[in-house]
VMD Tcl script that draws the C-alpha trace (Angstrom):
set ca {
  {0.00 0.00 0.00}
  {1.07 3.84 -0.95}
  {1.48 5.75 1.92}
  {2.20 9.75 2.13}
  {3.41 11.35 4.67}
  {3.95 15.44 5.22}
  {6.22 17.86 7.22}
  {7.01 21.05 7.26}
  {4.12 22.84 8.94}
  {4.01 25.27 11.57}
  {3.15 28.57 12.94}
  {4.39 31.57 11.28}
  {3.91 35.57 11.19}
  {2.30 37.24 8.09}
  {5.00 37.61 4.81}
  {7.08 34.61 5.97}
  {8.11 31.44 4.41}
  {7.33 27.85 5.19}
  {8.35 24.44 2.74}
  {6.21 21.58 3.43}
  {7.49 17.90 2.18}
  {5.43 15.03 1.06}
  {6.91 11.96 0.65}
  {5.15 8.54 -1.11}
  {6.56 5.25 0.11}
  {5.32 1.91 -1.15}
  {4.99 2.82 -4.59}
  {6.48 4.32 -7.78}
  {7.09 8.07 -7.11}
  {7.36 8.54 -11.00}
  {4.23 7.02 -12.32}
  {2.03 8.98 -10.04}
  {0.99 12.56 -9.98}
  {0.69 14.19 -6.90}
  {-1.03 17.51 -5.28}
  {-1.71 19.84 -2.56}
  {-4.26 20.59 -1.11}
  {-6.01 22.49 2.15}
  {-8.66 22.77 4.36}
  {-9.58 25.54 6.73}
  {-11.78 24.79 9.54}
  {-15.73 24.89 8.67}
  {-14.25 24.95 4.78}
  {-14.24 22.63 2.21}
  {-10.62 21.12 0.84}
  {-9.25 23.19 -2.07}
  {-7.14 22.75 -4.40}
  {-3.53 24.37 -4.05}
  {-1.07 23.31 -6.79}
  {0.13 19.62 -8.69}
  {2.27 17.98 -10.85}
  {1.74 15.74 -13.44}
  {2.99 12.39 -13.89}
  {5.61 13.60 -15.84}
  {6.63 16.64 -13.62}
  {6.85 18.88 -16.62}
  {3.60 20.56 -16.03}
  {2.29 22.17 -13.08}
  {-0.84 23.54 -11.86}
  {-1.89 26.21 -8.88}
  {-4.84 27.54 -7.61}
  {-5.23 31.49 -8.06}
  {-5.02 32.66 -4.68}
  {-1.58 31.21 -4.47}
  {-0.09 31.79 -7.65}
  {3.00 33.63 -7.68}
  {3.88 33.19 -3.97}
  {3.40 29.10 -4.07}
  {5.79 26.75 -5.68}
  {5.52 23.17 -6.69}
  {8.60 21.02 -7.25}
  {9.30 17.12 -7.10}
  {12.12 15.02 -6.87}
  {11.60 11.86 -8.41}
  {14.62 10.16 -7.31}
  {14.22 11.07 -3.94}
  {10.08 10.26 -4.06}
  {10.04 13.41 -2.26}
  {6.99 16.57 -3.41}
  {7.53 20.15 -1.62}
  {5.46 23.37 -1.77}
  {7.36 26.61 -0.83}
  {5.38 28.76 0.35}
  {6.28 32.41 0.00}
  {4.56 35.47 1.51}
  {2.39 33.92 3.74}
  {-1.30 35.02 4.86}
  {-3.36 34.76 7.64}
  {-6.09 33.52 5.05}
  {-3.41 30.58 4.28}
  {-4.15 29.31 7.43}
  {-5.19 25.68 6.80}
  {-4.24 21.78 6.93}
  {-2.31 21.31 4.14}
  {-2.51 17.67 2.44}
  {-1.07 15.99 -0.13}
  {-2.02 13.62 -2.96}
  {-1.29 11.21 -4.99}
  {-2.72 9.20 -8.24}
  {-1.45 6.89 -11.40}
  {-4.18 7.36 -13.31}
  {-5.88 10.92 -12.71}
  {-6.14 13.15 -15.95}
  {-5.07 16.70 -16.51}
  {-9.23 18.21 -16.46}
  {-9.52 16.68 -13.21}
  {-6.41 17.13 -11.05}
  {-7.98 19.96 -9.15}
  {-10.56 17.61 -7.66}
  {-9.90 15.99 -4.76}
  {-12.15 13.26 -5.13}
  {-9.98 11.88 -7.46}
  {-7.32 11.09 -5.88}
  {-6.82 7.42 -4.13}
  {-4.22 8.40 -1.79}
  {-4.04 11.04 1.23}
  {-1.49 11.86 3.78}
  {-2.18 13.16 7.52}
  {-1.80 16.66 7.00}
  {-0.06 19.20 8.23}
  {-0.78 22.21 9.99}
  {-0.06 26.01 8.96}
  {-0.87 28.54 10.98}
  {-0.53 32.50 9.85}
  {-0.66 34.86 12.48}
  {0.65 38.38 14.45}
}
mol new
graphics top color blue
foreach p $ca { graphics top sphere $p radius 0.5 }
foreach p [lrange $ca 0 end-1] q [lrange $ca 1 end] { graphics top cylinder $p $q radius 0.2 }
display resetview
């Protein structure tokens, strides 16, 4: 069985910097594209960034474009999200995800993804 498991989270001031890590044991890093995702209390989970398969394509969510940044290393099976300029409205569990088979159209939807870490918590605050 795929397992994921994040780090990385914490409790940081507005404008600062956190990376969170995601790693996938159990199966092949490579053939499997992988996401973030978050979920503030009494929210639903959205959709942050991901990477396809390949790694040569990601995607990110509008309210953290340009601050956000997805990056994988496949040798290492290892995902991270830097996260740049934080804001108290970033304030969320963060989880990643994983799937072999998920297409492009749908890789903002959570629902279709088979596998799911713990999550990890970020907290922006004075």
């Amino acid at each position: 069985q795929g397992q994921l498991v994040e780090s990385g989270g914490g409790s940081v001031q507005p404008g600062d910097s956190l990376r969170l890590s995601c790693v996938l044991s159990g199966r092949t890093f490579s053939t499997y594209a992988m996401a973030w995702f978050r979920q503030a209390p009494g929210k639903e989970r959205e959709f942050v960034a991901a990477f396809r398969r390949t790694g040569s394509n990601a995607y990110y969510a509008d309210s953290i474009k340009d601050r956000f940044t997805i990056s994988r290393d496949n040798a290492k099976k290892v995902m991270f999200l830097q996260m740049n300029s934080l804001k108290p409205e970033d304030t969320a569990v963060y989880y990643c995800a994983a799937d072999s088979r998920i297409i492009a159209s749908s890789m903002k939807e959570p629902e279709q993804y088979d596998y799911w870490g713990q999550g990890t918590q970020v907290t922006v605050s004075l």
